[in-house]
CHARMM internal coordinates of N, CA and C (Angstrom, degrees):
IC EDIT
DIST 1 N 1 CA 1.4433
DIST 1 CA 1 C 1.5174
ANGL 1 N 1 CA 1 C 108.22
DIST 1 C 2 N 1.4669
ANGL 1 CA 1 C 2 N 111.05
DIHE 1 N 1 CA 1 C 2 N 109.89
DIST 2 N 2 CA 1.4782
ANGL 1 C 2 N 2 CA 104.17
DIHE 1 CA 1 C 2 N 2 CA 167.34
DIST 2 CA 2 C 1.5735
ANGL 2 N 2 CA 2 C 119.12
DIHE 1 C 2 N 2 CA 2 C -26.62
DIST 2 C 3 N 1.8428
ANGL 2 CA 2 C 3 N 103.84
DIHE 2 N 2 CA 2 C 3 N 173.98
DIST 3 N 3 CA 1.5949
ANGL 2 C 3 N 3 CA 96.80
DIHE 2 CA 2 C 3 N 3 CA 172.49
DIST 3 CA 3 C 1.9325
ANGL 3 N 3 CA 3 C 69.34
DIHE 2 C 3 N 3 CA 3 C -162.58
DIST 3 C 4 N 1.7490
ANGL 3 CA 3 C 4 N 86.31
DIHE 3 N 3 CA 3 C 4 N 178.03
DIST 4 N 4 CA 1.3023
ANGL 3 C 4 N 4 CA 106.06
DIHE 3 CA 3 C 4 N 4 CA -174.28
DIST 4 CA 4 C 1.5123
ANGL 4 N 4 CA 4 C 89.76
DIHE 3 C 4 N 4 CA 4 C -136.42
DIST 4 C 5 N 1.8419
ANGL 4 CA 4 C 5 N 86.13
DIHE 4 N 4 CA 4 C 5 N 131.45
DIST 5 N 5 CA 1.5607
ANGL 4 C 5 N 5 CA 82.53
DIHE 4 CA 4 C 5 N 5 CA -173.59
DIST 5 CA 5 C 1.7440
ANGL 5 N 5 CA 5 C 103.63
DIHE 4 C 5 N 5 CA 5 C -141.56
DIST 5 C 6 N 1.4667
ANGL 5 CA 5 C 6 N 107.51
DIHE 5 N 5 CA 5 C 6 N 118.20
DIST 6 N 6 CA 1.6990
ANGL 5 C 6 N 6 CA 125.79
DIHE 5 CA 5 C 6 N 6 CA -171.99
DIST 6 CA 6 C 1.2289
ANGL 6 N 6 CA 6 C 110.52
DIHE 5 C 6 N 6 CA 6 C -56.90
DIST 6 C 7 N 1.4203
ANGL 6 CA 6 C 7 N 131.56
DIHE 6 N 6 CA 6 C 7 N -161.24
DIST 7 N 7 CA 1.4936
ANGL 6 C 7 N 7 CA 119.81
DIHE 6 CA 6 C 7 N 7 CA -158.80
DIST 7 CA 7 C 1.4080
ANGL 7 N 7 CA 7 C 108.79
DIHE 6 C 7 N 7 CA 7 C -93.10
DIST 7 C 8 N 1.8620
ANGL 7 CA 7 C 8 N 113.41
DIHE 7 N 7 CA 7 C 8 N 151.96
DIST 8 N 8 CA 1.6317
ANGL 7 C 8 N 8 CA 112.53
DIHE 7 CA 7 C 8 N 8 CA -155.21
DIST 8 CA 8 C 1.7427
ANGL 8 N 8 CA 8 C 80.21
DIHE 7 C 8 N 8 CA 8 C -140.44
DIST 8 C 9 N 1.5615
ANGL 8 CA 8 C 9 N 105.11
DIHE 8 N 8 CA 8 C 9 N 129.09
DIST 9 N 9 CA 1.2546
ANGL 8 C 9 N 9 CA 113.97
DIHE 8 CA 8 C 9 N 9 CA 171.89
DIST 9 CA 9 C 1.6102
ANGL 9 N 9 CA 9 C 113.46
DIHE 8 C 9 N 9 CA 9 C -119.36
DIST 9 C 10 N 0.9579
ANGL 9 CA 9 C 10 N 92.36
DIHE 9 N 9 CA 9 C 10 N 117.15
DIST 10 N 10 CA 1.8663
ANGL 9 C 10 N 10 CA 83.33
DIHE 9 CA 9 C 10 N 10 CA 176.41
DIST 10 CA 10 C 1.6225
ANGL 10 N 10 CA 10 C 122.03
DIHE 9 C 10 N 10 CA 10 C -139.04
DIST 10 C 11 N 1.2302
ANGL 10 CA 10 C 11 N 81.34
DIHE 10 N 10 CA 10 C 11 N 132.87
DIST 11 N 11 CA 2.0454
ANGL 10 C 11 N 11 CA 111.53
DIHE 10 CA 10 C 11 N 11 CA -158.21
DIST 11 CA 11 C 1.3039
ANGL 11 N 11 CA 11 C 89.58
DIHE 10 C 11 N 11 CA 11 C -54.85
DIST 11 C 12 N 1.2415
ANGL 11 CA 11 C 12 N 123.56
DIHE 11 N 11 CA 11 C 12 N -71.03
DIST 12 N 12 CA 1.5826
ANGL 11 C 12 N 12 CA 133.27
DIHE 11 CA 11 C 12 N 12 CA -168.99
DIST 12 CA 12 C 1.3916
ANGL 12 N 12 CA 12 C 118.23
DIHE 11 C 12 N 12 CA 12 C -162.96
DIST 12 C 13 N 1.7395
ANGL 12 CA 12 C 13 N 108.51
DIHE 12 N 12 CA 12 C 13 N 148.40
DIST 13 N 13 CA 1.6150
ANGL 12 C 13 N 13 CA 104.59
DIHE 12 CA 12 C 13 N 13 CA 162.24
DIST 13 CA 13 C 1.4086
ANGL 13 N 13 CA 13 C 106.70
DIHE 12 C 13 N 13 CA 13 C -133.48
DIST 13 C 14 N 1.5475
ANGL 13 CA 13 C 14 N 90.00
DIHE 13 N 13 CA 13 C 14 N 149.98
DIST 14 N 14 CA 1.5876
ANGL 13 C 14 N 14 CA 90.05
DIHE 13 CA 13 C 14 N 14 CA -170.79
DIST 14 CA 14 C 1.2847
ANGL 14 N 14 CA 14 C 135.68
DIHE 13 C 14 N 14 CA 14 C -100.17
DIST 14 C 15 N 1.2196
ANGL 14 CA 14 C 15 N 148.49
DIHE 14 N 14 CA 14 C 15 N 177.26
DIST 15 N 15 CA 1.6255
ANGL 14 C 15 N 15 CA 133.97
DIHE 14 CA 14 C 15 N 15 CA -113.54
DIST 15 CA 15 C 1.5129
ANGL 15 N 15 CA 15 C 100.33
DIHE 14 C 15 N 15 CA 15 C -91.42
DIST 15 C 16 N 1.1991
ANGL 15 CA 15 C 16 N 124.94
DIHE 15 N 15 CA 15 C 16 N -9.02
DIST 16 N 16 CA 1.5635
ANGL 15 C 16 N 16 CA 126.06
DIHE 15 CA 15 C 16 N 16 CA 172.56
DIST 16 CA 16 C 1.9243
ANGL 16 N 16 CA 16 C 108.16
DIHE 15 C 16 N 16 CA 16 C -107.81
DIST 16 C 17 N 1.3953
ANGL 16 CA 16 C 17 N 108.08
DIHE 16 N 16 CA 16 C 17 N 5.30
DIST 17 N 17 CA 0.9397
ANGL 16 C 17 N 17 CA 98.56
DIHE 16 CA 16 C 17 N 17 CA 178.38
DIST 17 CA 17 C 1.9495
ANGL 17 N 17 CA 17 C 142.62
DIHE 16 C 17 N 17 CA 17 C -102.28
DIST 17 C 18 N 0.8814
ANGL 17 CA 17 C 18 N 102.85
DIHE 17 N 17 CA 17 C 18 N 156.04
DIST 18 N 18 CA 1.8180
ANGL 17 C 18 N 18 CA 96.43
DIHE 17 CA 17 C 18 N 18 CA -170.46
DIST 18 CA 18 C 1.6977
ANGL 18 N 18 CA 18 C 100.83
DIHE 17 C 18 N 18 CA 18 C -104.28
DIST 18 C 19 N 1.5978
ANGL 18 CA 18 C 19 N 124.52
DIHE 18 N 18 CA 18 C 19 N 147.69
DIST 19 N 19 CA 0.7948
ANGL 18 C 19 N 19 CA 144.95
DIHE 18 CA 18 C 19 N 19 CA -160.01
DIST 19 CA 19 C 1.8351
ANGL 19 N 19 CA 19 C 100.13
DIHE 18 C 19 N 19 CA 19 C -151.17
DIST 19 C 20 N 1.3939
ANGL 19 CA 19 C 20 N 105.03
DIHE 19 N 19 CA 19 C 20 N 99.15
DIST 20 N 20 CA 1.7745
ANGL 19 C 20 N 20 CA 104.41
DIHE 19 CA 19 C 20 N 20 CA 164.78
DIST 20 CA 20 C 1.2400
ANGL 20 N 20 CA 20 C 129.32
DIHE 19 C 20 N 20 CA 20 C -158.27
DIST 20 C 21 N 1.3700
ANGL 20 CA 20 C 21 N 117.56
DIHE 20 N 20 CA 20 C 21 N 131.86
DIST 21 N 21 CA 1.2561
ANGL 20 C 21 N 21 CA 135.72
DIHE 20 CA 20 C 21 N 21 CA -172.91
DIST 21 CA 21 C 1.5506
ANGL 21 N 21 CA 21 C 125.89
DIHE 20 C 21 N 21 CA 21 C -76.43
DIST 21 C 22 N 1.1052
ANGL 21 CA 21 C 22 N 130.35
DIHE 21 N 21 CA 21 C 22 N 64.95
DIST 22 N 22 CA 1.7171
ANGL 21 C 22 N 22 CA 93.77
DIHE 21 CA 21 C 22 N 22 CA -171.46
DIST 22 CA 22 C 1.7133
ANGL 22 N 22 CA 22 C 89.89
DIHE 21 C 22 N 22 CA 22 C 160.87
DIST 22 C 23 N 1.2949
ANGL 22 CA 22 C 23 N 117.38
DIHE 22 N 22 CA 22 C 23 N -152.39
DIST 23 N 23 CA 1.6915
ANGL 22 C 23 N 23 CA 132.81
DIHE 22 CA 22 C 23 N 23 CA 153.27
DIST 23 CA 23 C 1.1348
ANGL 23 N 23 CA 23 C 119.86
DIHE 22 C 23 N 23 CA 23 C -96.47
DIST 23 C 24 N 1.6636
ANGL 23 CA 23 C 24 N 113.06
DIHE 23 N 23 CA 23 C 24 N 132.87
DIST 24 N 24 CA 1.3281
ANGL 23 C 24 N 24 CA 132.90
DIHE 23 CA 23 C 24 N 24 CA 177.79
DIST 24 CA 24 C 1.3777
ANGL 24 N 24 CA 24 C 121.85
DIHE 23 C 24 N 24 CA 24 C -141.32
DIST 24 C 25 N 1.3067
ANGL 24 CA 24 C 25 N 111.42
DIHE 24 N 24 CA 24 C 25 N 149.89
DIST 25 N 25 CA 1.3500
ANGL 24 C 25 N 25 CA 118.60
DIHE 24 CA 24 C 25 N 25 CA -162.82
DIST 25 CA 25 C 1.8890
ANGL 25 N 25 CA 25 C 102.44
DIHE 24 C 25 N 25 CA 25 C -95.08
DIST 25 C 26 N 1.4081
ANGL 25 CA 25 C 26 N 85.77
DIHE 25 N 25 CA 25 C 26 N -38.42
DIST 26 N 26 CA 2.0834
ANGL 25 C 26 N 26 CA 69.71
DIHE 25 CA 25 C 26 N 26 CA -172.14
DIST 26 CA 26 C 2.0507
ANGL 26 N 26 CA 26 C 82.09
DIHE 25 C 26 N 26 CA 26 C -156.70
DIST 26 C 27 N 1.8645
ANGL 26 CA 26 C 27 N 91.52
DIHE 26 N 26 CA 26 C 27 N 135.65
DIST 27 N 27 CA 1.6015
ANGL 26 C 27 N 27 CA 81.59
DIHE 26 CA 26 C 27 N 27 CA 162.24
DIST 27 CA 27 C 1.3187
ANGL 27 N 27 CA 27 C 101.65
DIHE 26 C 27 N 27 CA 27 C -124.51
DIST 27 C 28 N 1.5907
ANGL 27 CA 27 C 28 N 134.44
DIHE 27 N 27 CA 27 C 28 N 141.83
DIST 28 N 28 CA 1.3513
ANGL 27 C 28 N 28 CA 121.77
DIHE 27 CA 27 C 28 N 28 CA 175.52
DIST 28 CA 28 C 1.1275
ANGL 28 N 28 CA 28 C 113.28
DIHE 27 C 28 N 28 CA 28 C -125.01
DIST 28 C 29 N 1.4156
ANGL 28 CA 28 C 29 N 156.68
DIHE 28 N 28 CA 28 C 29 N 64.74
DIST 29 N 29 CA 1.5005
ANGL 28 C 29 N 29 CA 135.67
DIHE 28 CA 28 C 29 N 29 CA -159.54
DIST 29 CA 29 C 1.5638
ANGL 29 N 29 CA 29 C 101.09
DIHE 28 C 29 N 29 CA 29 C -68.61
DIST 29 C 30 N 1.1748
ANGL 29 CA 29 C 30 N 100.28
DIHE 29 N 29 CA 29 C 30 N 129.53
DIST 30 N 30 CA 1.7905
ANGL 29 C 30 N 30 CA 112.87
DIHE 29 CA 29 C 30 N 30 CA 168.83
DIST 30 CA 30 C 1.5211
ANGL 30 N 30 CA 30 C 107.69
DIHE 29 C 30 N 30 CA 30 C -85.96
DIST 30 C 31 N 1.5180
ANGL 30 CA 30 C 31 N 118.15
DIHE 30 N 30 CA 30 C 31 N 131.36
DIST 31 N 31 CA 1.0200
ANGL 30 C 31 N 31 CA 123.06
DIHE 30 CA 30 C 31 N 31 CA 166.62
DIST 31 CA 31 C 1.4441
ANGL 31 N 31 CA 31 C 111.66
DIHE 30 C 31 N 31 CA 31 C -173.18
DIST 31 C 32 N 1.2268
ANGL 31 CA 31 C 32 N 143.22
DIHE 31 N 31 CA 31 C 32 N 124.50
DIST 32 N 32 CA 1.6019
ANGL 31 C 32 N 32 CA 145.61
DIHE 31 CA 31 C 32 N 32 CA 166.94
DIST 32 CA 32 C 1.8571
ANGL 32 N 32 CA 32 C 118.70
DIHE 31 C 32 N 32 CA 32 C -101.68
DIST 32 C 33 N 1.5432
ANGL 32 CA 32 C 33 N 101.89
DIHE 32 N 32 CA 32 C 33 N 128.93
DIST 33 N 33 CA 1.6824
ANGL 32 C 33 N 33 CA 80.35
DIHE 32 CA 32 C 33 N 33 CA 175.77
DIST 33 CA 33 C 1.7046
ANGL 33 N 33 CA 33 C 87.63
DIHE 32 C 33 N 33 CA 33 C -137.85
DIST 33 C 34 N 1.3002
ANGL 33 CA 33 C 34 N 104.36
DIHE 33 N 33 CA 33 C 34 N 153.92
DIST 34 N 34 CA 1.8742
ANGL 33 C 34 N 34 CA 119.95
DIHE 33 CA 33 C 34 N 34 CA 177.38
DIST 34 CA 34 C 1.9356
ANGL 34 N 34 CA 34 C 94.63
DIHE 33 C 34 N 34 CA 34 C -101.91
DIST 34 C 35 N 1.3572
ANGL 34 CA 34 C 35 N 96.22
DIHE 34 N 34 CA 34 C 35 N 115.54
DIST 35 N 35 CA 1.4892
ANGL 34 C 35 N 35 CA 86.64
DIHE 34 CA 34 C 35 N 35 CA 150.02
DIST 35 CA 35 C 1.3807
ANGL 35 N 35 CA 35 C 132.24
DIHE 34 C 35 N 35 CA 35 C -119.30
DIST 35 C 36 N 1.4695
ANGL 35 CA 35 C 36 N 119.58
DIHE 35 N 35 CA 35 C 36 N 155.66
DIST 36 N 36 CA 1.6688
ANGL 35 C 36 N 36 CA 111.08
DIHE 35 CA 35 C 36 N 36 CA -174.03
DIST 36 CA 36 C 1.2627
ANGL 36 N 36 CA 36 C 106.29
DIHE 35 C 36 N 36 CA 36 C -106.42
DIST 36 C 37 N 1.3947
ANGL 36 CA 36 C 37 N 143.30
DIHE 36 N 36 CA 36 C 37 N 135.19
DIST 37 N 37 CA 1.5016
ANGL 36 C 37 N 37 CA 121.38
DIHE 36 CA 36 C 37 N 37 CA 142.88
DIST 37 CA 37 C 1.4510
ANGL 37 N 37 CA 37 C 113.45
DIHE 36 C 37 N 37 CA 37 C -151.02
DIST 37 C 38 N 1.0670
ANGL 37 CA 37 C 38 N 108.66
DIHE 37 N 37 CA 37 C 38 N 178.63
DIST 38 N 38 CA 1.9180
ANGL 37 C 38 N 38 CA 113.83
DIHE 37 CA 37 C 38 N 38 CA -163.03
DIST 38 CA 38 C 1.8103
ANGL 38 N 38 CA 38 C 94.17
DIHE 37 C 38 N 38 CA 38 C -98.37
DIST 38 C 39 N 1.2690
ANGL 38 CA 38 C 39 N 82.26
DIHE 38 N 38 CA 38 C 39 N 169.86
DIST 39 N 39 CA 1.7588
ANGL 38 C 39 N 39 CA 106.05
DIHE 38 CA 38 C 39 N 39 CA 178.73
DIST 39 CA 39 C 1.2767
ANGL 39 N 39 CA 39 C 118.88
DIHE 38 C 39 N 39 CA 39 C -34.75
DIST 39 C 40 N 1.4270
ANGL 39 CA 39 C 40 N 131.27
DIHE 39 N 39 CA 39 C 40 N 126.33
DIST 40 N 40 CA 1.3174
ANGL 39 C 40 N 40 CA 125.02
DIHE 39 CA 39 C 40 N 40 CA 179.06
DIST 40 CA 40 C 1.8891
ANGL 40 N 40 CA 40 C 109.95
DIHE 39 C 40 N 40 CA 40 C 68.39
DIST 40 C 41 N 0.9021
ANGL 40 CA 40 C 41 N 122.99
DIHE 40 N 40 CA 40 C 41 N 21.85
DIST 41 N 41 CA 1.3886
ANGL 40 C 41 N 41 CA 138.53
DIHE 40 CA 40 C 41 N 41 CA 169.04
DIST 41 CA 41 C 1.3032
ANGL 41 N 41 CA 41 C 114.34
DIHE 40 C 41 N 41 CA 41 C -37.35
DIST 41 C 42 N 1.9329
ANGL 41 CA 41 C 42 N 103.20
DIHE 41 N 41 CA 41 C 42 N -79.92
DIST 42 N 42 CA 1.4571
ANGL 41 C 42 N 42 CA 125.33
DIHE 41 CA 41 C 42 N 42 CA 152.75
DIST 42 CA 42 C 1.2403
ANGL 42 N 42 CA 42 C 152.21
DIHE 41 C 42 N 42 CA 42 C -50.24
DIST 42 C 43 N 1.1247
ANGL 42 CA 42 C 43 N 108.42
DIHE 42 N 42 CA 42 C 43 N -15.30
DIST 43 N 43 CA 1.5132
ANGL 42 C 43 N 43 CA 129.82
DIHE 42 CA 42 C 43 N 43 CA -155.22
DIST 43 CA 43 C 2.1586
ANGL 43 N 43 CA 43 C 87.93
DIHE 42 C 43 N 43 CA 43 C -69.00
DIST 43 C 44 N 1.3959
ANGL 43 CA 43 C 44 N 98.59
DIHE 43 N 43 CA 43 C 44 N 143.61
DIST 44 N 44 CA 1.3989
ANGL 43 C 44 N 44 CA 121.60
DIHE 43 CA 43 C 44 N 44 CA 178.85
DIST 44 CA 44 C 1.5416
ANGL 44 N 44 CA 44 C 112.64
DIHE 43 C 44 N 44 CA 44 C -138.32
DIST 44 C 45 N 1.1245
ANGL 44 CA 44 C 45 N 127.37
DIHE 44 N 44 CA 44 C 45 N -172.52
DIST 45 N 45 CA 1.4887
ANGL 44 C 45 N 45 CA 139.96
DIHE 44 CA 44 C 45 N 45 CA -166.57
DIST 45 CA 45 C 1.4979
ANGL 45 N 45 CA 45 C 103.51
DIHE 44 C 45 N 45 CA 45 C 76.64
DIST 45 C 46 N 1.4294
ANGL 45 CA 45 C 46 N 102.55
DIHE 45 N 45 CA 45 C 46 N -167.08
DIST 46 N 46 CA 1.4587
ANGL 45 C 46 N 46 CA 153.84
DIHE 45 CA 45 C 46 N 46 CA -166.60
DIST 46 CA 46 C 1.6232
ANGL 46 N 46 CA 46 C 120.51
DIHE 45 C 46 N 46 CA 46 C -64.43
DIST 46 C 47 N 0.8416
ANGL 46 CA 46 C 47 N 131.76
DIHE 46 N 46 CA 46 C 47 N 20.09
DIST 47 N 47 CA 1.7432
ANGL 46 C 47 N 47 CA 107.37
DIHE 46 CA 46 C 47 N 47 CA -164.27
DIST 47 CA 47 C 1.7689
ANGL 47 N 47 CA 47 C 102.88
DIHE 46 C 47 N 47 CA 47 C 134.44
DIST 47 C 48 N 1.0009
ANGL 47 CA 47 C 48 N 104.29
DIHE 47 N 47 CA 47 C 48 N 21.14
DIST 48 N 48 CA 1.8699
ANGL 47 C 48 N 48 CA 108.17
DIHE 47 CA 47 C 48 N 48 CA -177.16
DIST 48 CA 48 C 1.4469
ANGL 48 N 48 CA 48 C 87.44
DIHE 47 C 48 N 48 CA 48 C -49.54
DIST 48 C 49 N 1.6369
ANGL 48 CA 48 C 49 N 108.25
DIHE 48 N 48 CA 48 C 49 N 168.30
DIST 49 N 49 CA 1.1607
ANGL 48 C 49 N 49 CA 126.79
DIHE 48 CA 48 C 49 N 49 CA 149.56
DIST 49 CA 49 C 1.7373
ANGL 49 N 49 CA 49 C 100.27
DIHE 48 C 49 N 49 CA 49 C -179.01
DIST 49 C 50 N 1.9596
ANGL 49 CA 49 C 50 N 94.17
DIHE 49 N 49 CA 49 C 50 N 102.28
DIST 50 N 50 CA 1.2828
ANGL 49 C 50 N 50 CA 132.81
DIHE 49 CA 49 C 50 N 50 CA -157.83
DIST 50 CA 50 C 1.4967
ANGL 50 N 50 CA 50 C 99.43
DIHE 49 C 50 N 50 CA 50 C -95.83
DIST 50 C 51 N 1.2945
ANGL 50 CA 50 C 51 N 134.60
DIHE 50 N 50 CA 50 C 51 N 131.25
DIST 51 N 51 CA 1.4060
ANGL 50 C 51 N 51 CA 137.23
DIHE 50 CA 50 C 51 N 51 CA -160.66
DIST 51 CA 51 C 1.5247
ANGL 51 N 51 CA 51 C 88.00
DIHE 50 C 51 N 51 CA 51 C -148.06
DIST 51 C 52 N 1.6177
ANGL 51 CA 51 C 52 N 105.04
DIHE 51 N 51 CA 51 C 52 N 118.37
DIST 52 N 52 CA 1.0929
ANGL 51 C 52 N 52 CA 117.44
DIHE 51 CA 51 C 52 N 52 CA 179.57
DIST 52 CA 52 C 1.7237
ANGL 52 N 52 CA 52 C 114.07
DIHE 51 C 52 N 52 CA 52 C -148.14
DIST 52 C 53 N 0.9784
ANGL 52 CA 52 C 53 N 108.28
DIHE 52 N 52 CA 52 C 53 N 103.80
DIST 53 N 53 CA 1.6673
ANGL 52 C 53 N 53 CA 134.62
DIHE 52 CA 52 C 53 N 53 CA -163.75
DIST 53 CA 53 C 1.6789
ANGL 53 N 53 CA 53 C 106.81
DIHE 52 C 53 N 53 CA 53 C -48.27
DIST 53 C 54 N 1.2691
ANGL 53 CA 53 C 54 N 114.70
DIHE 53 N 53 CA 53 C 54 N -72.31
DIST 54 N 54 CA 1.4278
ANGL 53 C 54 N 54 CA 140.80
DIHE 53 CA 53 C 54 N 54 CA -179.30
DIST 54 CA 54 C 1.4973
ANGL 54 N 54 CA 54 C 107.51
DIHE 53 C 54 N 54 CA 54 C -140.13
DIST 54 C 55 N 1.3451
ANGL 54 CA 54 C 55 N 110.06
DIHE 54 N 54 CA 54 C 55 N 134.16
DIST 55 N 55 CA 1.4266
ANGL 54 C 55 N 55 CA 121.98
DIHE 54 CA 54 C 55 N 55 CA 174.75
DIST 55 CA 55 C 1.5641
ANGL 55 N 55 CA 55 C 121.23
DIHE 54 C 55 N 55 CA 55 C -115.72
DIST 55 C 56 N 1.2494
ANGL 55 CA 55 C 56 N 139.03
DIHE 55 N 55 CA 55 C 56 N 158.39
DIST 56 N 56 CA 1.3786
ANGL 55 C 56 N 56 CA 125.17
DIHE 55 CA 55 C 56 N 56 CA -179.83
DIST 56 CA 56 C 1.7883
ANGL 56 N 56 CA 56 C 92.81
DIHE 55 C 56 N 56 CA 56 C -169.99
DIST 56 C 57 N 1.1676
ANGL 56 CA 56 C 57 N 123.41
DIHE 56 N 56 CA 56 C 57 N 99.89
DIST 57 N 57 CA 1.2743
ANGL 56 C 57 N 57 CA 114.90
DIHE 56 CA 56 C 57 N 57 CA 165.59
DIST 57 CA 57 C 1.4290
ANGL 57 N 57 CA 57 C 123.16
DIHE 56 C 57 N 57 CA 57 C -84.39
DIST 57 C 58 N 1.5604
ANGL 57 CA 57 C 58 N 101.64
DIHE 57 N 57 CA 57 C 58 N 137.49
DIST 58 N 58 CA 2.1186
ANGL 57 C 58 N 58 CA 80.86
DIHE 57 CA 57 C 58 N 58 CA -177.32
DIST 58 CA 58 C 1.5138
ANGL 58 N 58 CA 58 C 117.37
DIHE 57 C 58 N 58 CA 58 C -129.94
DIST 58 C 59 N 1.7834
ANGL 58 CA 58 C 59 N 97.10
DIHE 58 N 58 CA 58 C 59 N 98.50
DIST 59 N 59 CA 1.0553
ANGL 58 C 59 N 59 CA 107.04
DIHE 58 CA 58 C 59 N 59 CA 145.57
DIST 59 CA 59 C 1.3037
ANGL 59 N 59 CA 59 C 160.46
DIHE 58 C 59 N 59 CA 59 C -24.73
DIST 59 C 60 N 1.4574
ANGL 59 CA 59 C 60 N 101.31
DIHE 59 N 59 CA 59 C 60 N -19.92
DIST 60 N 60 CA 1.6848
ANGL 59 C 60 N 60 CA 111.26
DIHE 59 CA 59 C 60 N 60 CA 164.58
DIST 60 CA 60 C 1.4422
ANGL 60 N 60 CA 60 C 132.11
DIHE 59 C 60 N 60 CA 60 C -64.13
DIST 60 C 61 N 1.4448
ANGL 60 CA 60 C 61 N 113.20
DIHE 60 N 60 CA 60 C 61 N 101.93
DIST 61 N 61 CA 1.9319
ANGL 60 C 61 N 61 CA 101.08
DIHE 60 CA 60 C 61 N 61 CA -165.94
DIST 61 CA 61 C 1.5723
ANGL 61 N 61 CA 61 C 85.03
DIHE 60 C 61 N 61 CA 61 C -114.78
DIST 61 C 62 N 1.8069
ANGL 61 CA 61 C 62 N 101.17
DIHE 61 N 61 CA 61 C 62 N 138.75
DIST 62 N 62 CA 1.1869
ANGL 61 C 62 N 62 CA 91.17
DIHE 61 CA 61 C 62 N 62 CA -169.55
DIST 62 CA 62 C 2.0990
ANGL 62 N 62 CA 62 C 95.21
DIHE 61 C 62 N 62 CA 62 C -101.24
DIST 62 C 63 N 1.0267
ANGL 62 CA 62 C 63 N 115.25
DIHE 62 N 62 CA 62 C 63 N -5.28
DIST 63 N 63 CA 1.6608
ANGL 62 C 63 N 63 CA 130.88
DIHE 62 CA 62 C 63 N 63 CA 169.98
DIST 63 CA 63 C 1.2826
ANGL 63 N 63 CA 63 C 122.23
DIHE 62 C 63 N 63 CA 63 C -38.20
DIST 63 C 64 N 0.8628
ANGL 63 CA 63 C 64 N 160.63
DIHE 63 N 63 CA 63 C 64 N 116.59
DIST 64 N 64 CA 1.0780
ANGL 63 C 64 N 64 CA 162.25
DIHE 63 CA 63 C 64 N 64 CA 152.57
DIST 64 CA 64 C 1.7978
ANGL 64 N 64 CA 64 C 117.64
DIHE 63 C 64 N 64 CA 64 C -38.54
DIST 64 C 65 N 0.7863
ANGL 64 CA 64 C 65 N 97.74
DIHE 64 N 64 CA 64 C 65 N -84.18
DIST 65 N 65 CA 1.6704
ANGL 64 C 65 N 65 CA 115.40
DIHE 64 CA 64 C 65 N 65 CA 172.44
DIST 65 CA 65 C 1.9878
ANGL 65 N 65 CA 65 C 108.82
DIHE 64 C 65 N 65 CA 65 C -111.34
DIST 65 C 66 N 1.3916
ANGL 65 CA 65 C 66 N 86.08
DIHE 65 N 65 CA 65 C 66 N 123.77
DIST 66 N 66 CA 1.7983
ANGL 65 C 66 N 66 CA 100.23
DIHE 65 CA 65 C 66 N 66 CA -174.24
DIST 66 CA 66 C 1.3759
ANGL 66 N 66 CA 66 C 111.19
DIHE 65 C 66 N 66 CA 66 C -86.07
DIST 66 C 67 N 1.7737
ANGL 66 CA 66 C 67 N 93.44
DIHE 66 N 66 CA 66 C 67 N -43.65
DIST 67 N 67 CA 1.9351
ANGL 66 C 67 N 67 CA 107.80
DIHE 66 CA 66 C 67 N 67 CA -149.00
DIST 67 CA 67 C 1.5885
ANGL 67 N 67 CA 67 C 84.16
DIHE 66 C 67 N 67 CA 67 C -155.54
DIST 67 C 68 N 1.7034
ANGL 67 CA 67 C 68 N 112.00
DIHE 67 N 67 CA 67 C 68 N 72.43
DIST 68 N 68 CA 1.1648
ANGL 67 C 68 N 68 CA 121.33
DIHE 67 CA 67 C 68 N 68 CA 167.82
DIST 68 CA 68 C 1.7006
ANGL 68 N 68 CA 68 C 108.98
DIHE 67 C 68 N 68 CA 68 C -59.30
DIST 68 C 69 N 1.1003
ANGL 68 CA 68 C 69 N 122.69
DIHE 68 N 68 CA 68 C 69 N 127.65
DIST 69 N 69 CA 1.6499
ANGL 68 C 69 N 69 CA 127.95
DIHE 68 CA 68 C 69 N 69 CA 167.20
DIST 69 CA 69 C 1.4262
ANGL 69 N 69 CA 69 C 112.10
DIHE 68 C 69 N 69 CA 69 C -108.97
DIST 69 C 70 N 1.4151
ANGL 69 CA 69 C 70 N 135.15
DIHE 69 N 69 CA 69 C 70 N 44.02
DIST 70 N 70 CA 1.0769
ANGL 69 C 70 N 70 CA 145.63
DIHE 69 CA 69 C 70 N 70 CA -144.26
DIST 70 CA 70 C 1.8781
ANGL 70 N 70 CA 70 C 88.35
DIHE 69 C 70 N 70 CA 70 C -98.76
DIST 70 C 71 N 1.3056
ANGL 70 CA 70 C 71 N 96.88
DIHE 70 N 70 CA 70 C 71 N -54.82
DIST 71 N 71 CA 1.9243
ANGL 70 C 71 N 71 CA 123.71
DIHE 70 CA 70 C 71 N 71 CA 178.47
DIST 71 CA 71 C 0.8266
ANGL 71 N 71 CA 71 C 100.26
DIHE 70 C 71 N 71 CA 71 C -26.74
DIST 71 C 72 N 1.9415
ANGL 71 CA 71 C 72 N 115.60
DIHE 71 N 71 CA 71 C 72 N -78.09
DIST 72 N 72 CA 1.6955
ANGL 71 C 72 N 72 CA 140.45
DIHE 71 CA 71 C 72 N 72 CA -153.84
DIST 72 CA 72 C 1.2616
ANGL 72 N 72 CA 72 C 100.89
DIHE 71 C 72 N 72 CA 72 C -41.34
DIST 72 C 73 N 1.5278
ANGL 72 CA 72 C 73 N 137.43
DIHE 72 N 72 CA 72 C 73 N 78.78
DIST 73 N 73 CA 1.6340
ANGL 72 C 73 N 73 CA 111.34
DIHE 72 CA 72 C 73 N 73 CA 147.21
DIST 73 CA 73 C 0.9750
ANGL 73 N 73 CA 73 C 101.84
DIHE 72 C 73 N 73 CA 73 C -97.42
END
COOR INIT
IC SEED 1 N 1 CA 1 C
IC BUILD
């Protein structure tokens, strides 16, 4: 269903991102990323206190393709 749409200003979008106005049939942005990180990496809130003995992250993937996007057109 159409729409009517008043004035749209936009600062920026960023490099994985989609931006659309109107009717659309399919949006897909293709993109895959691997991330690595050690213990307590993520951790967020208030008052943490993260105790971490020995760390060793392992980077070794022996896979070839994880998160093939070959599909996504």
């Amino acid at each position: 269903m159409p729409a009517i749409v008043g004035a749209v200003q936009v600062i920026s979008v960023g490099s994985s991102g989609v931006f659309n106005i109107g009717d659309v049939y399919k949006i897909m942005p293709v993109s895959s990323a691997k991330t690595f990180a050690g213990a307590g990496s993520f951790n967020t809130g208030e008052s943490l206190e993260i105790i971490n003995k020995q760390n060793a992250t392992n980077a070794i993937d022996q896979d070839t393709l994880d998160q093939p996007s070959i599909l996504n057109l």
